[in-house]
BATORFI-613984 format. One record per residue (C-alpha): residue in three letters; z, y, x; residue number from 1. Coordinates in pm, whole numbers, plus 50000, padded with zeros to 5 digits. Last residue first. Layout:
BEGIN
<rec><rest>Ala</rest><Z>Z</Z><Y>Y</Y><X>X</X><nr>NUM</nr></rec>
...
end
This chain:
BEGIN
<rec><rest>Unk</rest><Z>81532</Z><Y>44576</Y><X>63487</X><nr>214</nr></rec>
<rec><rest>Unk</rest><Z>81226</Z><Y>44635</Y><X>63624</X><nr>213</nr></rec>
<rec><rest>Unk</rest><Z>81148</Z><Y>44864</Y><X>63423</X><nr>212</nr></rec>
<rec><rest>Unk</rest><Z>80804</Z><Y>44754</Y><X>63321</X><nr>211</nr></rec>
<rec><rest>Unk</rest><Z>80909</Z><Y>44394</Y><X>63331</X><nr>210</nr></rec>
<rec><rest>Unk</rest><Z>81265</Z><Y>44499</Y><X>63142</X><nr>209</nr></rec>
<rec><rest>Unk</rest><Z>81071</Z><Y>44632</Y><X>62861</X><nr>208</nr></rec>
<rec><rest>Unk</rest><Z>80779</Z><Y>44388</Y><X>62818</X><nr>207</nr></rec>
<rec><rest>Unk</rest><Z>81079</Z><Y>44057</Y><X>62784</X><nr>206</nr></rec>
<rec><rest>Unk</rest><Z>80873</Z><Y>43770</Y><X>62915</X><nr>205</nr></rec>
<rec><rest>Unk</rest><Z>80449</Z><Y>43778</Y><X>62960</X><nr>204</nr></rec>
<rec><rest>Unk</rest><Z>80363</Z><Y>43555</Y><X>62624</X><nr>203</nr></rec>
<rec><rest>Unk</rest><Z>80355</Z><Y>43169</Y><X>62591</X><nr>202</nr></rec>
<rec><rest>Unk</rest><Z>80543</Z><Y>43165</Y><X>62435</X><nr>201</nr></rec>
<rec><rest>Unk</rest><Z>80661</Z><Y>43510</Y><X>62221</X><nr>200</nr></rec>
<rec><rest>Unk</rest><Z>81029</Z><Y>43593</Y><X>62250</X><nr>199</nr></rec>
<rec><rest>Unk</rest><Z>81211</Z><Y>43506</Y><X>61926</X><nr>198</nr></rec>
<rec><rest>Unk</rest><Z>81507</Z><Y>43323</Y><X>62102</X><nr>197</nr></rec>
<rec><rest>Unk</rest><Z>81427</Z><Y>42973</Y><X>61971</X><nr>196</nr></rec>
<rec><rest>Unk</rest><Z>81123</Z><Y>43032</Y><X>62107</X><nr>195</nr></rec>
<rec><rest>Unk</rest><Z>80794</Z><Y>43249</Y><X>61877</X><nr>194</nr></rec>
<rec><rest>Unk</rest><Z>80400</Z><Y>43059</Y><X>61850</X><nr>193</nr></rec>
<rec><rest>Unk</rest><Z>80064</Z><Y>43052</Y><X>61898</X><nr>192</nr></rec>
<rec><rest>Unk</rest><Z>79985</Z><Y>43363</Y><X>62091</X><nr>191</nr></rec>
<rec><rest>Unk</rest><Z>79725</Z><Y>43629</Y><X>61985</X><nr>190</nr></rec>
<rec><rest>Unk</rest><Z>79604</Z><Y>43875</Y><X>62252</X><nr>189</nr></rec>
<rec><rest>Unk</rest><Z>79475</Z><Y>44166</Y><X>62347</X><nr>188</nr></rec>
<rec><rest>Unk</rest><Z>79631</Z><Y>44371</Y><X>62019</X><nr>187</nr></rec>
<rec><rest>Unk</rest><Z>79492</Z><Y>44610</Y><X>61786</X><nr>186</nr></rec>
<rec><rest>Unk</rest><Z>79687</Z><Y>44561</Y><X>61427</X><nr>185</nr></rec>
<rec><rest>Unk</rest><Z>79521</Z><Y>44747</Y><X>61121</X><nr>184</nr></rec>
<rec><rest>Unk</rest><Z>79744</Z><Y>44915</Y><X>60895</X><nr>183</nr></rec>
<rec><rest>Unk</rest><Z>79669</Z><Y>44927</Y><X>60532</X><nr>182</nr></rec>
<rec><rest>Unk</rest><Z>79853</Z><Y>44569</Y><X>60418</X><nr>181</nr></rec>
<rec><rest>Unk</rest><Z>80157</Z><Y>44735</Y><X>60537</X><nr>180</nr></rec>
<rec><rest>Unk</rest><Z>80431</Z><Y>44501</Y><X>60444</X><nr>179</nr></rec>
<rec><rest>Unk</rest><Z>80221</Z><Y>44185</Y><X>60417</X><nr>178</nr></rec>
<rec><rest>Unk</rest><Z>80015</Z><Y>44288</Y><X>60723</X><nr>177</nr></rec>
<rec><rest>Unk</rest><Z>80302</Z><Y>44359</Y><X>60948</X><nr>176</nr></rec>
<rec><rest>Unk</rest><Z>80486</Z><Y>44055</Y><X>60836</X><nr>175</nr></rec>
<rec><rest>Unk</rest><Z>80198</Z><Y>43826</Y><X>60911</X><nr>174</nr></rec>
<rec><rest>Unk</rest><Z>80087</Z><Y>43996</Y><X>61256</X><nr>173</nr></rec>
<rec><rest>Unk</rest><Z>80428</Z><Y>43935</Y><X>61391</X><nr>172</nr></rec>
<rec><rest>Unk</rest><Z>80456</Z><Y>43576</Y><X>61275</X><nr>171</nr></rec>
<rec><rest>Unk</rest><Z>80116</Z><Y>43453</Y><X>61405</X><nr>170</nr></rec>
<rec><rest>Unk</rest><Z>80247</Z><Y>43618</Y><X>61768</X><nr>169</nr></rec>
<rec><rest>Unk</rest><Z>80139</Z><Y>43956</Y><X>61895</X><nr>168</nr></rec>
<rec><rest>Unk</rest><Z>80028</Z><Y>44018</Y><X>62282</X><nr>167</nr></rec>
<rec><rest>Unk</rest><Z>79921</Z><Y>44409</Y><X>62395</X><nr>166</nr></rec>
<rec><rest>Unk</rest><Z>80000</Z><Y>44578</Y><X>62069</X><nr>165</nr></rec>
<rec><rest>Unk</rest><Z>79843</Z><Y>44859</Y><X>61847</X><nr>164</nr></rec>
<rec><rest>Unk</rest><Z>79917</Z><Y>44943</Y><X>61550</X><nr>163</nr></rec>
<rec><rest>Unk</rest><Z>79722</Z><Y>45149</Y><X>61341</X><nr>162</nr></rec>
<rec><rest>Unk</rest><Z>79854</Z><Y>45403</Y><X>61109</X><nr>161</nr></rec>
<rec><rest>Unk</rest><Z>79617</Z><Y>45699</Y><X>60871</X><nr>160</nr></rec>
<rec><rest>Unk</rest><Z>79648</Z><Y>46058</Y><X>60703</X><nr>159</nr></rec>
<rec><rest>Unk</rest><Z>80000</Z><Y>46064</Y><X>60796</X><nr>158</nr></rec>
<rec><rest>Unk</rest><Z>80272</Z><Y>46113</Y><X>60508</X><nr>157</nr></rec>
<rec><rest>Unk</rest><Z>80602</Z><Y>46189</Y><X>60690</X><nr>156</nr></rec>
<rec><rest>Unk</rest><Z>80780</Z><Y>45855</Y><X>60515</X><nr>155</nr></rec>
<rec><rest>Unk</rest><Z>80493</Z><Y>45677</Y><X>60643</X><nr>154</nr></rec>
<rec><rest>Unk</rest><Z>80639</Z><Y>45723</Y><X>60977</X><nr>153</nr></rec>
<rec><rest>Unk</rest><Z>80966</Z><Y>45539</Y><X>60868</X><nr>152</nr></rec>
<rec><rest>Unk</rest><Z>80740</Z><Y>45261</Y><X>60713</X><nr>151</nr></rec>
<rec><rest>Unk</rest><Z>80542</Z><Y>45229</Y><X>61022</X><nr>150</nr></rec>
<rec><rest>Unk</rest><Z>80786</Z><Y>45199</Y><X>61230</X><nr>149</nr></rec>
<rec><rest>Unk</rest><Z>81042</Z><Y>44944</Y><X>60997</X><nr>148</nr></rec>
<rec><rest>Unk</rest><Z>80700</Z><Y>44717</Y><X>61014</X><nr>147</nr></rec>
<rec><rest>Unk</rest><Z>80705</Z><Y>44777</Y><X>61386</X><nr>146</nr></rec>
<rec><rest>Unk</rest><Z>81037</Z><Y>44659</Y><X>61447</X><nr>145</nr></rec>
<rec><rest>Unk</rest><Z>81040</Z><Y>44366</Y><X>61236</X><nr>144</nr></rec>
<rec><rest>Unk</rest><Z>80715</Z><Y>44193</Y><X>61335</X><nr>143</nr></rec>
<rec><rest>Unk</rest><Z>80893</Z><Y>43890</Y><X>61499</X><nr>142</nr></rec>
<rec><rest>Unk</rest><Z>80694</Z><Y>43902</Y><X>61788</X><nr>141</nr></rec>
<rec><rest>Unk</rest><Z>80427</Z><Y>44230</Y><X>61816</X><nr>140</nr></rec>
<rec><rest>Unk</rest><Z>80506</Z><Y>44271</Y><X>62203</X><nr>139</nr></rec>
<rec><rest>Unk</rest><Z>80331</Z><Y>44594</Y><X>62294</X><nr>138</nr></rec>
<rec><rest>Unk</rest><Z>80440</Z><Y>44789</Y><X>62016</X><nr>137</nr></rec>
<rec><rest>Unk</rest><Z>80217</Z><Y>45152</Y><X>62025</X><nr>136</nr></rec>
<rec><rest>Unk</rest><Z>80197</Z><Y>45307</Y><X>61689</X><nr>135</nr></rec>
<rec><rest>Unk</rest><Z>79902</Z><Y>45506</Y><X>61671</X><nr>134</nr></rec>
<rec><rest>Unk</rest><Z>79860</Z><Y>45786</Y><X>61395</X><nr>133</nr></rec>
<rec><rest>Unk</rest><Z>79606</Z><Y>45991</Y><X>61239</X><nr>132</nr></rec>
<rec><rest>Unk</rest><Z>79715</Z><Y>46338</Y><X>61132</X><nr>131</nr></rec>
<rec><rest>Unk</rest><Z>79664</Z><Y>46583</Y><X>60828</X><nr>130</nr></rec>
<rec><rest>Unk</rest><Z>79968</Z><Y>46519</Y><X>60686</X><nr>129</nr></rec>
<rec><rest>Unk</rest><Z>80194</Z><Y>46398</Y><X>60967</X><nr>128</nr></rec>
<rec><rest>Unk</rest><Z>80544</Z><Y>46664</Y><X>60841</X><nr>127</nr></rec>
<rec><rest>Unk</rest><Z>80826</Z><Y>46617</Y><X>61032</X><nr>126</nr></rec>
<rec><rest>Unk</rest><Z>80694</Z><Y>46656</Y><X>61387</X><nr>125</nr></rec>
<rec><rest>Unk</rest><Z>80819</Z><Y>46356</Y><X>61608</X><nr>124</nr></rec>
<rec><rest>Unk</rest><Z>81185</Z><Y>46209</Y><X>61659</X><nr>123</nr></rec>
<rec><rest>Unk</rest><Z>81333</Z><Y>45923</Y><X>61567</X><nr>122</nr></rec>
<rec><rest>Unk</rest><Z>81634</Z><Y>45754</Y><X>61778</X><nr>121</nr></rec>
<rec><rest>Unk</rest><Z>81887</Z><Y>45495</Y><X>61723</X><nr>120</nr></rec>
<rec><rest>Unk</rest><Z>81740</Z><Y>45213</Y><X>61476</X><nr>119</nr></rec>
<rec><rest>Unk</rest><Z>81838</Z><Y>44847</Y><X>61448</X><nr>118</nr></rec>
<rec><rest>Unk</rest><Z>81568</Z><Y>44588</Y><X>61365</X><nr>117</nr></rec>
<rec><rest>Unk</rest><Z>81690</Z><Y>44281</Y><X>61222</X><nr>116</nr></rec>
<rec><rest>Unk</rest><Z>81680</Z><Y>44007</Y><X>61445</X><nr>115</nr></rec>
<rec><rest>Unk</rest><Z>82003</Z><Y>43828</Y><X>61303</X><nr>114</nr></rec>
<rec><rest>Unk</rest><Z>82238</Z><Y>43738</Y><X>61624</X><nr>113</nr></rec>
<rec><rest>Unk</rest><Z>82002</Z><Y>43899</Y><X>61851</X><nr>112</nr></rec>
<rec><rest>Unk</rest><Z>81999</Z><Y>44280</Y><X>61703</X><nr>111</nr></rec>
<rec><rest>Unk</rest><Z>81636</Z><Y>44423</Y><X>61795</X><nr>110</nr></rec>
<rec><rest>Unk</rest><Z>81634</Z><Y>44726</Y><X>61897</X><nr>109</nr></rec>
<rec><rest>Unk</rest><Z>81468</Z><Y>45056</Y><X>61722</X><nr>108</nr></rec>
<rec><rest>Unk</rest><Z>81417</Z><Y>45348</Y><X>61907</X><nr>107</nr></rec>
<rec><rest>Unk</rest><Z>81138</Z><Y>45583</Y><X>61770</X><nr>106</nr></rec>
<rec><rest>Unk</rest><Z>80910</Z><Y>45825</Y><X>61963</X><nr>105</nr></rec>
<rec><rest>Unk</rest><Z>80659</Z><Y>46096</Y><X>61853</X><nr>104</nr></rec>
<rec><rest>Unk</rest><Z>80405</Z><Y>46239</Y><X>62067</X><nr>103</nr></rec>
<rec><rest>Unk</rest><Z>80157</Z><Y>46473</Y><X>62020</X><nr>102</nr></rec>
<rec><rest>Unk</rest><Z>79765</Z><Y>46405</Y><X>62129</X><nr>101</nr></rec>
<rec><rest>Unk</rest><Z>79576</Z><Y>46675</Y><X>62345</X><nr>100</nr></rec>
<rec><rest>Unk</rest><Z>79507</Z><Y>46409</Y><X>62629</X><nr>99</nr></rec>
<rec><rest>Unk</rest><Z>79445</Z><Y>46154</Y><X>62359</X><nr>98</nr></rec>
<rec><rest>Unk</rest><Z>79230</Z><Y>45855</Y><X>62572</X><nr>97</nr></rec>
<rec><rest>Unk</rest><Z>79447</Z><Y>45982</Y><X>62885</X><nr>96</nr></rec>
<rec><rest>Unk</rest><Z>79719</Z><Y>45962</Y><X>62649</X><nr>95</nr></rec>
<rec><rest>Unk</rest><Z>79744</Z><Y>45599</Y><X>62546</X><nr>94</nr></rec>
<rec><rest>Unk</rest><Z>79722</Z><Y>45527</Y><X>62898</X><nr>93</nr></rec>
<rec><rest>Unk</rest><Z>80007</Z><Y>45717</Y><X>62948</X><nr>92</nr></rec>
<rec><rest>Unk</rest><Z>80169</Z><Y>45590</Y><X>62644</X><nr>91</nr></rec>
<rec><rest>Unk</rest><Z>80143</Z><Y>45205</Y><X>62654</X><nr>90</nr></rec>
<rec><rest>Unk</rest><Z>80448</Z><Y>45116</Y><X>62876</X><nr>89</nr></rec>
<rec><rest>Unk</rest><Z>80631</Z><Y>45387</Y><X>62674</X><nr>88</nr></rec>
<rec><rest>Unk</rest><Z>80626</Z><Y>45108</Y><X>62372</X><nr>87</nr></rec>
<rec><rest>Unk</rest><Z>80832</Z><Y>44868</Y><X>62606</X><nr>86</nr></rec>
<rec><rest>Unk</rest><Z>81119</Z><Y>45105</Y><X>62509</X><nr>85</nr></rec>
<rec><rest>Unk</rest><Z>81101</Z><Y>45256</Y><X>62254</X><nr>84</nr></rec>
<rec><rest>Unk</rest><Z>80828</Z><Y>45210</Y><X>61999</X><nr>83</nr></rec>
<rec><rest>Unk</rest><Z>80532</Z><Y>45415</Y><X>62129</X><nr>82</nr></rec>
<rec><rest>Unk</rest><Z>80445</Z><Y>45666</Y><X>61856</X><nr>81</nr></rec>
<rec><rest>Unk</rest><Z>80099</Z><Y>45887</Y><X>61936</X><nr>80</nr></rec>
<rec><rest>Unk</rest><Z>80029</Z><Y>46145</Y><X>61682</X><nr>79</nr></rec>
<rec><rest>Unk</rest><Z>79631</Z><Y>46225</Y><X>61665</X><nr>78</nr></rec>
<rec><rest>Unk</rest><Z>79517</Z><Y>46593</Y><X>61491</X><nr>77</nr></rec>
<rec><rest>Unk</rest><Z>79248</Z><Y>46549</Y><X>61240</X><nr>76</nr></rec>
<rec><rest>Unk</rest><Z>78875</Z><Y>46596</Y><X>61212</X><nr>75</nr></rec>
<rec><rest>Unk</rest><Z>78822</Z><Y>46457</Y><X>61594</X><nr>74</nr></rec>
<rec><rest>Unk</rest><Z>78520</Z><Y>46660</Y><X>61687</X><nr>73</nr></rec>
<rec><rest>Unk</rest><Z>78118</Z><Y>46533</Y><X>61654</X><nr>72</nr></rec>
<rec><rest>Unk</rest><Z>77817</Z><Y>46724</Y><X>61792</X><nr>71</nr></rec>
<rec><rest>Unk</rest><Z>77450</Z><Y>46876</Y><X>61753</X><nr>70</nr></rec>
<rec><rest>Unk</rest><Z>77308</Z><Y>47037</Y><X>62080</X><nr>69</nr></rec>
<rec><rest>Unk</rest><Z>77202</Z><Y>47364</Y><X>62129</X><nr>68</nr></rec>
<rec><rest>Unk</rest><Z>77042</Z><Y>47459</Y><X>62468</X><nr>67</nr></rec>
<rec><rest>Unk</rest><Z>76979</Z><Y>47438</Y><X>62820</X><nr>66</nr></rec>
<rec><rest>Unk</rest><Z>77326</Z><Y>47464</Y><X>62950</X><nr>65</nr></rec>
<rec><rest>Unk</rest><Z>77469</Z><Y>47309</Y><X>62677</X><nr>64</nr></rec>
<rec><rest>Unk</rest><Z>77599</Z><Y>47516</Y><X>62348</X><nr>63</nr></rec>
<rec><rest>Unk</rest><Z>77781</Z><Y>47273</Y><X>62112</X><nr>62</nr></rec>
<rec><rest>Unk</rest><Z>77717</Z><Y>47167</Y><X>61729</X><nr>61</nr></rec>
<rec><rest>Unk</rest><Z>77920</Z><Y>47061</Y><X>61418</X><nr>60</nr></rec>
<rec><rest>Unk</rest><Z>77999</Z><Y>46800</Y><X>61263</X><nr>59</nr></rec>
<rec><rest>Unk</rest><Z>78319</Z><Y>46648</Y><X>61180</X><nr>58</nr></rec>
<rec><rest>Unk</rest><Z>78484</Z><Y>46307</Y><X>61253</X><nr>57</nr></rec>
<rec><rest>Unk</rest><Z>78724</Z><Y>46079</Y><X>61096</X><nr>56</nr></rec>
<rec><rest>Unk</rest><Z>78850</Z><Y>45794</Y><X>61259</X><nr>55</nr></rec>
<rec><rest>Unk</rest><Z>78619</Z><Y>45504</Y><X>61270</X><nr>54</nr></rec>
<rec><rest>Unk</rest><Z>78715</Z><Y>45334</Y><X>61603</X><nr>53</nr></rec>
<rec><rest>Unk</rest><Z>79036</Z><Y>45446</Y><X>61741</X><nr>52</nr></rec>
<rec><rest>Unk</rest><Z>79168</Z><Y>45121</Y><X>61746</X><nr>51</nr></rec>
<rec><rest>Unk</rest><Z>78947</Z><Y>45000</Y><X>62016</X><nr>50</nr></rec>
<rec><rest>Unk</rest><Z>78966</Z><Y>45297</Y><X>62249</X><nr>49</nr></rec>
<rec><rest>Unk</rest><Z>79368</Z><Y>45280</Y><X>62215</X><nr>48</nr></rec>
<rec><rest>Unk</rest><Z>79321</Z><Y>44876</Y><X>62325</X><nr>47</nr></rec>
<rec><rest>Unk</rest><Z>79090</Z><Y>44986</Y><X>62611</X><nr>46</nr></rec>
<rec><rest>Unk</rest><Z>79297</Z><Y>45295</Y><X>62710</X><nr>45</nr></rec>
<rec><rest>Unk</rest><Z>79603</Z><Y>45070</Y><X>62739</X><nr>44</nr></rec>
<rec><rest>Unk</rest><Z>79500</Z><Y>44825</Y><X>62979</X><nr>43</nr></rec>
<rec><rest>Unk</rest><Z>79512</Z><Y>45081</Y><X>63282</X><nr>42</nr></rec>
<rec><rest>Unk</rest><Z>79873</Z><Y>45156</Y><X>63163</X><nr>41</nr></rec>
<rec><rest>Unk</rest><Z>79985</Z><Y>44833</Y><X>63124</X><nr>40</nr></rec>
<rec><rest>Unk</rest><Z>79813</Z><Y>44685</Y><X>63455</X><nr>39</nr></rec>
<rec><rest>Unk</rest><Z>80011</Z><Y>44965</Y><X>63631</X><nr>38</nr></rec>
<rec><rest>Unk</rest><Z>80320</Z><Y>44873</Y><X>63512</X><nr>37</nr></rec>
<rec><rest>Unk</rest><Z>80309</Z><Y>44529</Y><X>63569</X><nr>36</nr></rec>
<rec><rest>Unk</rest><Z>80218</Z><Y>44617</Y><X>63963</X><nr>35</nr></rec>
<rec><rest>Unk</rest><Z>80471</Z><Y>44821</Y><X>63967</X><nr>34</nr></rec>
<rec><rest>Unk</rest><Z>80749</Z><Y>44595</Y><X>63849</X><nr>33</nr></rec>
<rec><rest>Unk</rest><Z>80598</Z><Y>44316</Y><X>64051</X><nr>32</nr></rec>
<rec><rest>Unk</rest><Z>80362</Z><Y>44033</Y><X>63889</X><nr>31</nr></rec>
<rec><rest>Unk</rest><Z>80495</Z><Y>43674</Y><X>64023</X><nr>30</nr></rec>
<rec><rest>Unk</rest><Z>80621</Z><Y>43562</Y><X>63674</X><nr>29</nr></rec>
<rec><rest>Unk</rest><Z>80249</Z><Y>43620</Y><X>63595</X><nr>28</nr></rec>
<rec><rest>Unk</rest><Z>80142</Z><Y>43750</Y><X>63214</X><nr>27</nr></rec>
<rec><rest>Unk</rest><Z>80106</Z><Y>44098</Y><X>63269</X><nr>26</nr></rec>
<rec><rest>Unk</rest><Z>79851</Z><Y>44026</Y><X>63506</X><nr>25</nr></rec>
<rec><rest>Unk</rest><Z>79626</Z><Y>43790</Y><X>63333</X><nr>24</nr></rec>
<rec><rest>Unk</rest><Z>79633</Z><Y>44015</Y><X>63062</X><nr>23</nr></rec>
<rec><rest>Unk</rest><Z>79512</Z><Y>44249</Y><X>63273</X><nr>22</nr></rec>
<rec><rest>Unk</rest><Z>79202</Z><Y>44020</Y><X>63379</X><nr>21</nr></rec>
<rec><rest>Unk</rest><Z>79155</Z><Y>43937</Y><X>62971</X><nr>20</nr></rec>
<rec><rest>Unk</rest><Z>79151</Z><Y>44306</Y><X>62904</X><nr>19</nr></rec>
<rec><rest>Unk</rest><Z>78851</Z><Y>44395</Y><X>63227</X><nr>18</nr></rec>
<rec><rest>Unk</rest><Z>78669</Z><Y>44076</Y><X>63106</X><nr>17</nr></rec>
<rec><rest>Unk</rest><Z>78644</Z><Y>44196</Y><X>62731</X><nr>16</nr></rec>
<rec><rest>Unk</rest><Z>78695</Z><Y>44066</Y><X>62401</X><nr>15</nr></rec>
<rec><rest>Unk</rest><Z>78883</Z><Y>44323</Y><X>62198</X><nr>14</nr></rec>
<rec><rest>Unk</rest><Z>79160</Z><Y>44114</Y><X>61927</X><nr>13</nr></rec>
<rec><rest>Unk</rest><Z>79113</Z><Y>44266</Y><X>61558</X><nr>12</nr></rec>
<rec><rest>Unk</rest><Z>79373</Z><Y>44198</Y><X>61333</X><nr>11</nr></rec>
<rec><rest>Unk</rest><Z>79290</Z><Y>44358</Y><X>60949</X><nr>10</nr></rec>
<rec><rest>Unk</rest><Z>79209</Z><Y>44660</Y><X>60786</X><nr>9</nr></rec>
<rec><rest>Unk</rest><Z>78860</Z><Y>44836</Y><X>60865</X><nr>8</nr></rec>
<rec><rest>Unk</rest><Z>78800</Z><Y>44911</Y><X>61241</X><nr>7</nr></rec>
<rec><rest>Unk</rest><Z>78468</Z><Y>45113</Y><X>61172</X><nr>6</nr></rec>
<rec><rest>Unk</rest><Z>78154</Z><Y>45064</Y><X>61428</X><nr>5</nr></rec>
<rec><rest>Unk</rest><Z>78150</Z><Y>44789</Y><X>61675</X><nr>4</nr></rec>
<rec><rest>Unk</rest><Z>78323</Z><Y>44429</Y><X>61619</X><nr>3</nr></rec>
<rec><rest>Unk</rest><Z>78495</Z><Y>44438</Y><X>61237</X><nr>2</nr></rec>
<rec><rest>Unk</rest><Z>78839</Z><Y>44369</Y><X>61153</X><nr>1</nr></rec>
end
């Protein structure tokens, strides 16, 4: 993926101060509930401003004060879908980027004996023609529940996916780009490896219960 201008296909990881300091805070064993929770959504907008990066636009112009001025609008209508529940960590932030976006949501755990993704809830409009979607997975581990996502939203025919995710692991990113070689991955971080357990390592622990604080 490129730096500036169109995200084309690929893993792109932003390089900024302000995403490496909330990293930093999602990270520490010694970060409280809210504290993780506010890091998440203040990261978010960076990540969702980074993915949104050559989605179609349409011109047209606007009446300012003083005059006419050309201008560019969204050409098609944004679906946000935060995998439940970590995902909702990432969907107010995602929002204030997308005040006007709708939101889907899918639950899909992950079974620990084989890791297979498990669904129990989808819900969203049922037709995404016309629409750009974000998939919000903030731990991309294993890759299985976001590649089942994406191909359960593909199902409703959006216009475009991207993924986005706050740490993803070599794994992850692999399976998600051999399933769905068209969806680019957004993260703030790429960590070297999976436990015995499937938990990224170094990573920030289990997203869900952090921002929970269960």
């Amino acid at each position: 993926m490129e730096d500036g201008g169109e995200v084309v296909t690929g893993l792109h990881i932003p390089e900024h101060p302000v995403v490496s300091d909330r990293i930093r805070i999602l990270r520490d064993a010694g970060t409280s509930p809210s504290e993780f929770r506010t890091a998440m959504k203040s990261l978010a907008p960076f990540l969702v401003y980074e993915a949104a990066r050559g989605l179609p636009t349409v011109s047209g112009t606007v009446e300012t004060p003083l005059g006419t001025a050309d201008a560019l609008h969204l050409r098609n209508e944004i679906v946000l879908y935060p995998i439940l529940r970590a995902g909702l960590g990432l969907l107010e932030g995602a929002l204030e980027v997308f005040p006007h976006a709708r939101v889907g949501l899918i639950g899909a755990y992950r079974d620990e004996t084989t890791f297979r993704p498990i669904e129990y809830h989808i819900s969203g409009p049922e037709s995404l023609k016309g629409t750009d979607v974000f998939v919000l997975d903030p731990m991309l581990a294993t890759g299985g529940s976001a590649e089942y996502a994406i191909a359960r939203i593909k199902e409703r025919k959006p216009e475009s996916i991207r993924l986005v995710s706050v740490i993803a692991a070599p794994a992850g990113v692999d399976r998600v780009r051999k399933a769905h070689p068209d969806v680019p991955i957004i993260t703030a971080a790429l960590d070297p490896e999976l436990n015995d357990r499937k938990f990224i390592v170094p990573g920030l622990g289990d997203a869900g219960d952090r921002f929970f604080g269960t």
